[in-house]
N, C-alpha and C positions, 0 to 999 in steps of 0.2 A: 504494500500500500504506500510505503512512502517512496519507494521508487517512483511510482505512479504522479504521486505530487509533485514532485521532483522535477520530471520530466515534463509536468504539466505548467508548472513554475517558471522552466524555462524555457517552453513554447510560447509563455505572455510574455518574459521579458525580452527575449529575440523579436516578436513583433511587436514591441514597445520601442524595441530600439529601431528598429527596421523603420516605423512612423515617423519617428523623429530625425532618421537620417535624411528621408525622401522630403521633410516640408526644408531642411537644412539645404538638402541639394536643390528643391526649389529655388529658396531666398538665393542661392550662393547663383544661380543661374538663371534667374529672373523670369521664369517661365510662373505658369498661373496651371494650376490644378484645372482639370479639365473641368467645364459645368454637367451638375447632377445628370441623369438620366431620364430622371422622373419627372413628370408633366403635371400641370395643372400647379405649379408652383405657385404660395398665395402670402404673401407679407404673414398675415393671420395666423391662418398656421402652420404654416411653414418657420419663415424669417423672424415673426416678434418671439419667440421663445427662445431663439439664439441670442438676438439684440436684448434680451430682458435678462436672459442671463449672465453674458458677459460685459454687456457695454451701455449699461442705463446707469452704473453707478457714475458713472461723469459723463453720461448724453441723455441724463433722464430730463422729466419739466423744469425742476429746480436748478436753476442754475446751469446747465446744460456746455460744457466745454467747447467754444468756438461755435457757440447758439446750434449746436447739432443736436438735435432732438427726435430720439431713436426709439421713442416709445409709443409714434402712431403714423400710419402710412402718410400722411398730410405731412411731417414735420422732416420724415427720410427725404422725400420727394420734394422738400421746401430747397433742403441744403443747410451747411453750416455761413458762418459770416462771407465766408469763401465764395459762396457760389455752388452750385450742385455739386453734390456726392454720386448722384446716380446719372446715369447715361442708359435713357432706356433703350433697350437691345444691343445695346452695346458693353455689355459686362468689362472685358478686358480696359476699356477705355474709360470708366465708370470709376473715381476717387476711393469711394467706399471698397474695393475689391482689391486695388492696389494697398490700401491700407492695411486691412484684416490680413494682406499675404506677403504685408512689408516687401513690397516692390515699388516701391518710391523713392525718387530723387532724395526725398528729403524725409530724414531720419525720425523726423519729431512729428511725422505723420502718423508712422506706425502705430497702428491698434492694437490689441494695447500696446502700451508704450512696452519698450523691451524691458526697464525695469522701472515698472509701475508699483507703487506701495501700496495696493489694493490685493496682489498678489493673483491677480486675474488671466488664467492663463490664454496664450492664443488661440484662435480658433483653429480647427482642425482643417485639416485637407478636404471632409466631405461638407462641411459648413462650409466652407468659401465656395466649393463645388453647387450647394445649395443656393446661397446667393447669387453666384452666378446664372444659374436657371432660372432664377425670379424675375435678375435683371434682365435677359435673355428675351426670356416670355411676358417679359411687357412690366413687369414691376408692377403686377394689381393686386 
């Protein structure tokens, strides 16, 4: 039995590290996770359970970081002080995507920030993959 564990221990942490090699060889080569598969992508619910989980602590109503306000499809689609975040059908070209998969010029863009004192970690490959298909499929 504890062989069993063992073995099964270090099948999660080979693909733990396998995950975190591939979003690393992303960032290191600027390439963007391919968008989801899955249709019928909806802010709803889809995209605000991601946004509510990682990124309302500094994009919620209150006070809202660089007035980006990530907690209803009206506020994503408004834009931060900048000017839009989203590029509808155009995911790759879209601020918000370059962000969440720190593929941006500029460092202090990145979602979260690389070392945030929220402790908030990045999103994953199939979350950015997600939002990509939202953006993709029209951001409704």
């Amino acid at each position: 039995m504890q062989m069993k564990n063992l073995m099964i221990g270090t099948v999660i942490l080979t693909l733990s590290f396998s995950v975190r090699a591939e979003k690393a060889d992303m960032m290191a080569t600027g390439v963007l996770p391919a968008a989801a598969s899955k249709t019928g992508v909806t802010y709803a619910a889809d995209i605000q359970p991601i946004f509510n989980h990682s990124c309302v602590k500094c994009h919620g109503n209150d006070k809202p970081k660089a007035k980006l306000v990530l907690t209803n499809l009206a506020g994503v689609l408004k834009g931060s002080k900048n000017g839009p975040v989203v590029k509808i059908g155009k995911s790759p070209d879209s601020l918000i995507v370059k962000a969440v998969a720190h593929l941006t010029e500029d460092e202090e863009i990145f979602m979260p920030p690389p070392h945030n004192r929220a402790g908030i970690k990045p999103l994953t490959l199939e979350q950015i993959g997600l939002i990509r298909a939202w953006i993709d499929q029209g951001a409704k």
